[in-house]
N, CA, C and O atoms as a Maestro MAE file, in Angstrom:
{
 s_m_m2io_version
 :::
 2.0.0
}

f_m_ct {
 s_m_title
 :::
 protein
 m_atom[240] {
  # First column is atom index #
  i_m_mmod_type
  r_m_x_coord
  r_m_y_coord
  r_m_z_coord
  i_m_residue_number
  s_m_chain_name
  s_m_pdb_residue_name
  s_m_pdb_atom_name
  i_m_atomic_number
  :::
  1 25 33.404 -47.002 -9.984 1 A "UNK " " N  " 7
  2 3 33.249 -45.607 -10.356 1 A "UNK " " CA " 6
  3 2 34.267 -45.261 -11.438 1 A "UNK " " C  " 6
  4 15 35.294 -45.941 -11.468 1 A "UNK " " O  " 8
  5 25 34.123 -44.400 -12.222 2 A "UNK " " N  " 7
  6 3 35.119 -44.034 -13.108 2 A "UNK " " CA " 6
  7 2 35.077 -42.477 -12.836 2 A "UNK " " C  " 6
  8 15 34.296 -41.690 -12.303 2 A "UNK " " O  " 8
  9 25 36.516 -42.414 -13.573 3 A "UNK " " N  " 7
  10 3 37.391 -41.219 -13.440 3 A "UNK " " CA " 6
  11 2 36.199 -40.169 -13.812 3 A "UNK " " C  " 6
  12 15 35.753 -39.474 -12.899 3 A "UNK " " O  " 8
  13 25 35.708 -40.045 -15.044 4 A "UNK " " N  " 7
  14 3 34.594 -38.707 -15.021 4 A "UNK " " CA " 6
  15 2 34.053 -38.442 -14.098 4 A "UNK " " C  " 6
  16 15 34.181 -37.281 -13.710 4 A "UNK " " O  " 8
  17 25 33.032 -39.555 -13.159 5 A "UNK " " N  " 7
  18 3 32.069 -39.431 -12.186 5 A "UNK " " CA " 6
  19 2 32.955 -39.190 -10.993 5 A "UNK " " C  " 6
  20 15 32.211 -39.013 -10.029 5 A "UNK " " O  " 8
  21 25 34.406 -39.093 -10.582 6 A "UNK " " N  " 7
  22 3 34.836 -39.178 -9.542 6 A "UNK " " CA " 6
  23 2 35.382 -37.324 -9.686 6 A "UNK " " C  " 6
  24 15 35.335 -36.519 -8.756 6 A "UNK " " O  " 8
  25 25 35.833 -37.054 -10.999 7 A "UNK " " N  " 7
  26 3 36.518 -35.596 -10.951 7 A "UNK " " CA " 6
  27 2 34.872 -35.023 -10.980 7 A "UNK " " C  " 6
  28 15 34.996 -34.005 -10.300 7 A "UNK " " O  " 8
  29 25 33.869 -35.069 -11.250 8 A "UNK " " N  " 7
  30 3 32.408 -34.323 -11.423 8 A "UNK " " CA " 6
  31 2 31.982 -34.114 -9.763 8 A "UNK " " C  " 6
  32 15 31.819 -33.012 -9.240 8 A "UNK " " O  " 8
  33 25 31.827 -35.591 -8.987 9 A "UNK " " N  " 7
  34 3 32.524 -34.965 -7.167 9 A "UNK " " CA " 6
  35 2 32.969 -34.224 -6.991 9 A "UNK " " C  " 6
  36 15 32.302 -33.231 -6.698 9 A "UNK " " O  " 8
  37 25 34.391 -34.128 -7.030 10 A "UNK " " N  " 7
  38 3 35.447 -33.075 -7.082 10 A "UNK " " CA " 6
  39 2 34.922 -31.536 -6.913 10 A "UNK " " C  " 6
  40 15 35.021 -30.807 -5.926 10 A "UNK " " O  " 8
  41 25 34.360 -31.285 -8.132 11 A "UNK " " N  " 7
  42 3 33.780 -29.947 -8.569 11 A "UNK " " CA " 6
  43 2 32.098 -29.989 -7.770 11 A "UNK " " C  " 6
  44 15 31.454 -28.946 -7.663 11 A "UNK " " O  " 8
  45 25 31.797 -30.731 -7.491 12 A "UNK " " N  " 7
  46 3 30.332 -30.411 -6.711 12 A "UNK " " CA " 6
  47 2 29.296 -31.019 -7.695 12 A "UNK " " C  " 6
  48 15 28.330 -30.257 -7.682 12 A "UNK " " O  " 8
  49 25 29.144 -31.715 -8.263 13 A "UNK " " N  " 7
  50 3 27.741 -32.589 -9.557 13 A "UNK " " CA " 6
  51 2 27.424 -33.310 -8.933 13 A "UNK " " C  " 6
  52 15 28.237 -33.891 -8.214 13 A "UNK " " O  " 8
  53 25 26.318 -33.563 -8.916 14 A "UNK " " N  " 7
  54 3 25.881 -34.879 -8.538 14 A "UNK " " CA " 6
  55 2 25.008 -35.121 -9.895 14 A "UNK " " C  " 6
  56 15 24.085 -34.404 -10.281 14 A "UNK " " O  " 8
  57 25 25.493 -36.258 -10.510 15 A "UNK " " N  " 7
  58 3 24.817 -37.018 -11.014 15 A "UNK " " CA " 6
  59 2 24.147 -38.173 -10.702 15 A "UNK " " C  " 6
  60 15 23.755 -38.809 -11.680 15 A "UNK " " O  " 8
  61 25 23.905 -38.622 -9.629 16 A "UNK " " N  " 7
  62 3 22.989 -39.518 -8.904 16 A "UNK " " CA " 6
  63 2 22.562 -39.348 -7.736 16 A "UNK " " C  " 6
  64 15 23.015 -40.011 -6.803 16 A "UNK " " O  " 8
  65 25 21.668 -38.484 -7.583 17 A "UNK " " N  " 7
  66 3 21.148 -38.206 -6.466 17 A "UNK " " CA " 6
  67 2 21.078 -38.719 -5.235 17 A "UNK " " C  " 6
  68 15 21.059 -38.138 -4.150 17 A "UNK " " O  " 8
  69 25 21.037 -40.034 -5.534 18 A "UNK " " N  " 7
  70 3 20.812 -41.000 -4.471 18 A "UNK " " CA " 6
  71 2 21.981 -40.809 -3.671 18 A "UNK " " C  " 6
  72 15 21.737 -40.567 -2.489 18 A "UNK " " O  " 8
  73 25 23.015 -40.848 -3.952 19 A "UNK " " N  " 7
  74 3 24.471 -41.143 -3.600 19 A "UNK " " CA " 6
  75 2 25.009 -39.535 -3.394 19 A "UNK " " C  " 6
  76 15 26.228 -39.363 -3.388 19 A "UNK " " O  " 8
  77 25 24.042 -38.268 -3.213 20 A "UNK " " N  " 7
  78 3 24.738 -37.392 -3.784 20 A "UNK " " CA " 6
  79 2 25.589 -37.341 -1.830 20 A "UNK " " C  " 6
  80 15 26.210 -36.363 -1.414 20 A "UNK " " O  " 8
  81 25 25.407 -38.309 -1.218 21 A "UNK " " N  " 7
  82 3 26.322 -37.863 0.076 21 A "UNK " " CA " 6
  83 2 28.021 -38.419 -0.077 21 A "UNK " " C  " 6
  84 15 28.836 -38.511 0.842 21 A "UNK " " O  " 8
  85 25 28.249 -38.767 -1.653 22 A "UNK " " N  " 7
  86 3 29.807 -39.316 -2.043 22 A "UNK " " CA " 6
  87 2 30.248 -38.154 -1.968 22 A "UNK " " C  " 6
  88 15 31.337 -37.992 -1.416 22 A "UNK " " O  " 8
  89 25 29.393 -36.809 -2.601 23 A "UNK " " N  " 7
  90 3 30.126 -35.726 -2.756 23 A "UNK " " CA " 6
  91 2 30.244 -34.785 -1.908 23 A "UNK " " C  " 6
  92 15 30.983 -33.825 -2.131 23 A "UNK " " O  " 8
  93 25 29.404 -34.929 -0.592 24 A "UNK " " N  " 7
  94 3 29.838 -34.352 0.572 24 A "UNK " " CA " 6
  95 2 31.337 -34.628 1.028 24 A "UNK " " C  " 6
  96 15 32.073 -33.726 1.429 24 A "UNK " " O  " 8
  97 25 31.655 -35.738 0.946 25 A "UNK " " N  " 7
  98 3 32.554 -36.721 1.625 25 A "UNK " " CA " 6
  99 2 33.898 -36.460 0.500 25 A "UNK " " C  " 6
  100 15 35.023 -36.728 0.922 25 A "UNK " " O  " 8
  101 25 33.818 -36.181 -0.260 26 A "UNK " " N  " 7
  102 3 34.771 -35.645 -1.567 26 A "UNK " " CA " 6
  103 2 35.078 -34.040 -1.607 26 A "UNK " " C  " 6
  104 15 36.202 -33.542 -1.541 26 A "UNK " " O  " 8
  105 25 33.849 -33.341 -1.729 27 A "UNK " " N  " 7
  106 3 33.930 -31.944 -1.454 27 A "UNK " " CA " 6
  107 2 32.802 -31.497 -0.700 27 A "UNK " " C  " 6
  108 15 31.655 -31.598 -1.134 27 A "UNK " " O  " 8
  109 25 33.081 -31.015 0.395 28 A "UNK " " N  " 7
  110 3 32.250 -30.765 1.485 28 A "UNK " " CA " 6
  111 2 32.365 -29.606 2.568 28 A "UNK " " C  " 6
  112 15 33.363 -28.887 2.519 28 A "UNK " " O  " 8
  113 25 31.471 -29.400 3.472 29 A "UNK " " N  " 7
  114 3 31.669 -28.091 4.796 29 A "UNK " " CA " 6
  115 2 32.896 -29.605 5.090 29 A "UNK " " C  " 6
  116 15 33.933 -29.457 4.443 29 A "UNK " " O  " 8
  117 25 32.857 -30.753 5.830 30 A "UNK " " N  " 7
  118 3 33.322 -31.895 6.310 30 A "UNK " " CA " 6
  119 2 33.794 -33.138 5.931 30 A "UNK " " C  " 6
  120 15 33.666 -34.303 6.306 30 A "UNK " " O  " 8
  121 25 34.647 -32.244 4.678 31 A "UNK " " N  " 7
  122 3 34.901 -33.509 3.928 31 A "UNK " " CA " 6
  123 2 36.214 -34.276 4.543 31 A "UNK " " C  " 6
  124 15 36.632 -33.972 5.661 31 A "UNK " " O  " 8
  125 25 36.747 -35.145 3.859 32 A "UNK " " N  " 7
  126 3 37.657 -36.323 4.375 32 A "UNK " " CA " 6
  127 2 38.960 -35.577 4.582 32 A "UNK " " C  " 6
  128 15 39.680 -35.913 5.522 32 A "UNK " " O  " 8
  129 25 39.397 -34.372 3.594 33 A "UNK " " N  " 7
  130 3 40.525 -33.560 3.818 33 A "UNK " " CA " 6
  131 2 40.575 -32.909 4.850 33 A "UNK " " C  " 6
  132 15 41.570 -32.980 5.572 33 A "UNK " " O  " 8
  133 25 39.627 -32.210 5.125 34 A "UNK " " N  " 7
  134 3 38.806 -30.872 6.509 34 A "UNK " " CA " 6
  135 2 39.105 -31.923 7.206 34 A "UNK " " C  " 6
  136 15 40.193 -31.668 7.723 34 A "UNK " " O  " 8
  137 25 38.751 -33.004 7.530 35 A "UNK " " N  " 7
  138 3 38.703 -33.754 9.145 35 A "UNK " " CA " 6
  139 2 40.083 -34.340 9.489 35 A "UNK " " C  " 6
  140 15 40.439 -34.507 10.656 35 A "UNK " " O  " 8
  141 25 40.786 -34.621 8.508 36 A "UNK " " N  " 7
  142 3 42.054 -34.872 8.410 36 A "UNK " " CA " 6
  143 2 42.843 -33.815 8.766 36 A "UNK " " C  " 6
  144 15 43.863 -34.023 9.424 36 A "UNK " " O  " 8
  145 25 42.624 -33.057 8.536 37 A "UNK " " N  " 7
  146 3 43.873 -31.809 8.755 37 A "UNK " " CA " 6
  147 2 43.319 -30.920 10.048 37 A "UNK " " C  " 6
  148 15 43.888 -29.984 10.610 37 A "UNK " " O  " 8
  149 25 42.084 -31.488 10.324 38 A "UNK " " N  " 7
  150 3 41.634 -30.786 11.662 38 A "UNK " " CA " 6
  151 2 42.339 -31.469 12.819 38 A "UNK " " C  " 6
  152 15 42.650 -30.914 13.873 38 A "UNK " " O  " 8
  153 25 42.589 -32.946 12.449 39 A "UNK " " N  " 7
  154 3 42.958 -34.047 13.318 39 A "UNK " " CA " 6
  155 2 44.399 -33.596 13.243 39 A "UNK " " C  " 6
  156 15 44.931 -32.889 14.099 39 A "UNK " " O  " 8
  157 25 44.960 -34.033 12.212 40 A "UNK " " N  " 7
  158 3 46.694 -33.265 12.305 40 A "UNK " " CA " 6
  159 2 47.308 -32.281 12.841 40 A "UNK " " C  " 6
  160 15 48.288 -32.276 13.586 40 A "UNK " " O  " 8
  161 25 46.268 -30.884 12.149 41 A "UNK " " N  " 7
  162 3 46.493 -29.441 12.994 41 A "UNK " " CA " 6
  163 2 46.691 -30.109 14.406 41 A "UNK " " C  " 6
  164 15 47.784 -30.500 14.816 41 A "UNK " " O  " 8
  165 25 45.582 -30.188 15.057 42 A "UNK " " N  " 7
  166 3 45.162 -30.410 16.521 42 A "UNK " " CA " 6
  167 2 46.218 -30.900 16.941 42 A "UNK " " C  " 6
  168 15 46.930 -30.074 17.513 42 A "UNK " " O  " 8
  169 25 46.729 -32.216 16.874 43 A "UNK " " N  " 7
  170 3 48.183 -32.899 17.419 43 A "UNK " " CA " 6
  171 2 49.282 -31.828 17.544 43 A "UNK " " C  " 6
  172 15 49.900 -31.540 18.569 43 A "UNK " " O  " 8
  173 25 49.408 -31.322 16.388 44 A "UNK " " N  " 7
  174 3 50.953 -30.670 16.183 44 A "UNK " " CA " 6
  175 2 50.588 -29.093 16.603 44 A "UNK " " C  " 6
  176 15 51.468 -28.367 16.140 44 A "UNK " " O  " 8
  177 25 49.892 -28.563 17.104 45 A "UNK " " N  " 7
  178 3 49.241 -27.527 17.742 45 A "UNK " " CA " 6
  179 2 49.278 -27.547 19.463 45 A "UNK " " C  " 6
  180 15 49.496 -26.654 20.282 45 A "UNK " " O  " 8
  181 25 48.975 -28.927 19.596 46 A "UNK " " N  " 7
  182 3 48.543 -28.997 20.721 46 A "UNK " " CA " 6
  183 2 47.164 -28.076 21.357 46 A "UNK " " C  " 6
  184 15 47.260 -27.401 22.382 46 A "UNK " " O  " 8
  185 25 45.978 -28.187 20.600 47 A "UNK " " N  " 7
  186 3 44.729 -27.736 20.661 47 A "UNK " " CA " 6
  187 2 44.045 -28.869 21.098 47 A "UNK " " C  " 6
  188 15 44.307 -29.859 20.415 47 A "UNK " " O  " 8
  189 25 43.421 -29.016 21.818 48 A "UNK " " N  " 7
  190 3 42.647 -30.002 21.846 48 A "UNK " " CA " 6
  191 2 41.590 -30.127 21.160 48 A "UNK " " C  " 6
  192 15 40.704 -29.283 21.297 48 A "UNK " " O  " 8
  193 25 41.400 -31.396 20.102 49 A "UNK " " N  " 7
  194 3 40.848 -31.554 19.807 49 A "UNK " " CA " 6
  195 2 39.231 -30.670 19.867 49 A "UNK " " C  " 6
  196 15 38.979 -29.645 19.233 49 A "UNK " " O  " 8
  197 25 38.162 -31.496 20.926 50 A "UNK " " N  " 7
  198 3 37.301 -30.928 21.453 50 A "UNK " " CA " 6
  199 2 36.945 -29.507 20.939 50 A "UNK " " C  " 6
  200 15 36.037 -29.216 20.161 50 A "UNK " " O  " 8
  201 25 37.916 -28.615 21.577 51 A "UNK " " N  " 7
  202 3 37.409 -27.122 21.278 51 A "UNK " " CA " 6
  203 2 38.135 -26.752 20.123 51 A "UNK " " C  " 6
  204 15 38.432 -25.559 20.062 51 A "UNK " " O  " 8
  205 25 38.546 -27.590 19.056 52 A "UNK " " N  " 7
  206 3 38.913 -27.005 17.542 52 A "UNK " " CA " 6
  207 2 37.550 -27.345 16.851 52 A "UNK " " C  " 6
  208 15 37.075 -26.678 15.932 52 A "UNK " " O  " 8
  209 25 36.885 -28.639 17.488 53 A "UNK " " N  " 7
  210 3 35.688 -28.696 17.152 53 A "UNK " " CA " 6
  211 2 34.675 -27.573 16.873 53 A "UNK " " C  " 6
  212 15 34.125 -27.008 15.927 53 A "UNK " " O  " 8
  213 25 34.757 -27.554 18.829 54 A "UNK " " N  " 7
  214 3 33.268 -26.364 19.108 54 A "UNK " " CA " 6
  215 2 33.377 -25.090 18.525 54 A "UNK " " C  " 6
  216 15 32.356 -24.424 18.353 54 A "UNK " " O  " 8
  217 25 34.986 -24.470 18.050 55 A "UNK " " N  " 7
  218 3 34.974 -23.297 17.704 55 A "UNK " " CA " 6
  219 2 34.991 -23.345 16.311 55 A "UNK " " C  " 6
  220 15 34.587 -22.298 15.806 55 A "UNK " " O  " 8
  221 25 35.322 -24.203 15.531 56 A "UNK " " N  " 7
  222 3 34.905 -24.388 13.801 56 A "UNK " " CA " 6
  223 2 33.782 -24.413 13.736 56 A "UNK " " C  " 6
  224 15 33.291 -23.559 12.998 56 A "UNK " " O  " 8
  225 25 32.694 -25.501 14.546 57 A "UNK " " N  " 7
  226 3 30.888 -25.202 14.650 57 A "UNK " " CA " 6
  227 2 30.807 -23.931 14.734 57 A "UNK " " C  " 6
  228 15 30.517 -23.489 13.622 57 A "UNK " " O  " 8
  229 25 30.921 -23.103 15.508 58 A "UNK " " N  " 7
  230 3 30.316 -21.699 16.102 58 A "UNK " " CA " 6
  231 2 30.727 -20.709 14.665 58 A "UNK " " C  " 6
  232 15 30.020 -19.784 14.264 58 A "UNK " " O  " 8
  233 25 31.890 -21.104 14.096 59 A "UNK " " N  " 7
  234 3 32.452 -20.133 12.866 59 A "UNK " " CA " 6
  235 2 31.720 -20.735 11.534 59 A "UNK " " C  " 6
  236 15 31.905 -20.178 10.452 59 A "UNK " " O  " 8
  237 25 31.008 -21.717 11.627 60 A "UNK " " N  " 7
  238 3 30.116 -21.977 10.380 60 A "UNK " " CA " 6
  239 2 28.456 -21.564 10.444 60 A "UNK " " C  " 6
  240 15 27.732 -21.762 9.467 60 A "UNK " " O  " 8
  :::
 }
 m_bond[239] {
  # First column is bond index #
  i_m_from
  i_m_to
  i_m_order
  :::
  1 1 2 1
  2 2 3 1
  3 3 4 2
  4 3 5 1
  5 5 6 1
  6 6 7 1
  7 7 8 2
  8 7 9 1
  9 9 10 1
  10 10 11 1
  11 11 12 2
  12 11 13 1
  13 13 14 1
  14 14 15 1
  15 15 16 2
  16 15 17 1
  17 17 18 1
  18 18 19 1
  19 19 20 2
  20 19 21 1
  21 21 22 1
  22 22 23 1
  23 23 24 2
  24 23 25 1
  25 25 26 1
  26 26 27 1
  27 27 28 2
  28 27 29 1
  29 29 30 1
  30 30 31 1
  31 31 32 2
  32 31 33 1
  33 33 34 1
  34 34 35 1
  35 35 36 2
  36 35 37 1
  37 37 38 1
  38 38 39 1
  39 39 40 2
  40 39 41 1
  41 41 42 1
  42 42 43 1
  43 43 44 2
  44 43 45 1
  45 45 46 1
  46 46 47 1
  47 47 48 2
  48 47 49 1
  49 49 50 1
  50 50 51 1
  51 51 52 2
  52 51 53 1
  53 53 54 1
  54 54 55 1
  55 55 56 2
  56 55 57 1
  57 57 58 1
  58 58 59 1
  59 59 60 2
  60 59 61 1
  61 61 62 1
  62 62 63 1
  63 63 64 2
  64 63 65 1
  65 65 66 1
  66 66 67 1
  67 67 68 2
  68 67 69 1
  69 69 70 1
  70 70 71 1
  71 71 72 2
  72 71 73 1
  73 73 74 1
  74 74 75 1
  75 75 76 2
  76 75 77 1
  77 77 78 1
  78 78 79 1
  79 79 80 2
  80 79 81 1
  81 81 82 1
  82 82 83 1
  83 83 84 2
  84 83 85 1
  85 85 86 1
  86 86 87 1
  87 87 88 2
  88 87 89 1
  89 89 90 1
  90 90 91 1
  91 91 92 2
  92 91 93 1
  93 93 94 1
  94 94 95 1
  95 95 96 2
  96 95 97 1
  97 97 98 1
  98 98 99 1
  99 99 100 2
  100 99 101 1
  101 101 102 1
  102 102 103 1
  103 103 104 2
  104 103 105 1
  105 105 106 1
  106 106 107 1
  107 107 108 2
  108 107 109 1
  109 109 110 1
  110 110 111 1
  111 111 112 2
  112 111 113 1
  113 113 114 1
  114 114 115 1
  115 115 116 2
  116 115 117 1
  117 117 118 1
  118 118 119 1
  119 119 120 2
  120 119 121 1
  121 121 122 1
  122 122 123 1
  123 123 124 2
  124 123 125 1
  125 125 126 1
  126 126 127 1
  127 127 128 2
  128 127 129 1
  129 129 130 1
  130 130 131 1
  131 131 132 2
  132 131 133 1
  133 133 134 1
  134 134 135 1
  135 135 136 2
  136 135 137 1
  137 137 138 1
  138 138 139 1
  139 139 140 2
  140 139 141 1
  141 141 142 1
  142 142 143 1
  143 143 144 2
  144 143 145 1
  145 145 146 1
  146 146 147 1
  147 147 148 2
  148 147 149 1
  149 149 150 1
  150 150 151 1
  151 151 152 2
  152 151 153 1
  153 153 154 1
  154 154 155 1
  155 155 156 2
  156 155 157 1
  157 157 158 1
  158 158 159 1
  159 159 160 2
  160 159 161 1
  161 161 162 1
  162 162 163 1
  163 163 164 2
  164 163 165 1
  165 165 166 1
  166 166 167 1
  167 167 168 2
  168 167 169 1
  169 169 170 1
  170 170 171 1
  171 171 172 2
  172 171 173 1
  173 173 174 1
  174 174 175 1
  175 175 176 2
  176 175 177 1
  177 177 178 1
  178 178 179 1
  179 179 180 2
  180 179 181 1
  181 181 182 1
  182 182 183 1
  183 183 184 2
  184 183 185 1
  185 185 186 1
  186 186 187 1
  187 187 188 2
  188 187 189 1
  189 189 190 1
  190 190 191 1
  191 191 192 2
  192 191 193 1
  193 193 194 1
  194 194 195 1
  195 195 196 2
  196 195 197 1
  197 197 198 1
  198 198 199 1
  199 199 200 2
  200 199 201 1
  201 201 202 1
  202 202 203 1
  203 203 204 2
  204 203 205 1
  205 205 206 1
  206 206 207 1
  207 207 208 2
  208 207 209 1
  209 209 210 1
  210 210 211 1
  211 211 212 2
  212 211 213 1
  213 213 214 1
  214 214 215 1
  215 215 216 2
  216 215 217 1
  217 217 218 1
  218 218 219 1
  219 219 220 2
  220 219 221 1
  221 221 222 1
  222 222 223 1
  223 223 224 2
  224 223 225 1
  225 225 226 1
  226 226 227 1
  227 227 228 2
  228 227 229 1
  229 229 230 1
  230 230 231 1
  231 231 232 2
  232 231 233 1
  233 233 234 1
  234 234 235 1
  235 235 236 2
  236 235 237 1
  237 237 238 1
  238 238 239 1
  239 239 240 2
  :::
 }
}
């Protein structure tokens, strides 16, 4: 991949349709940052997991 096609993710393009689920996973409702920091929050919160889940579902 090159740098254009990776910052065009970034911003939401899809230039290849096929693949356009790279840019979910880049910028997304669930992207790789969101699940990461849901996972982190949760630890250092002490939330359990589980219901940081069910209550982010219910708020989307």
């Amino acid at each position: 991949m090159d740098v254009d096609r990776i910052a065009g993710m970034i911003v939401g393009w899809v230039s290849f349709p096929a693949k356009a689920y790279l840019v979910d996973i880049i910028n997304g409702p669930f992207d790789a940052d969101k699940l990461d920091y849901i996972q982190r929050d949760s630890h250092f919160t002490g939330i359990k997991l589980i219901k940081w889940i069910s209550t982010g579902v219910q708020k989307i």
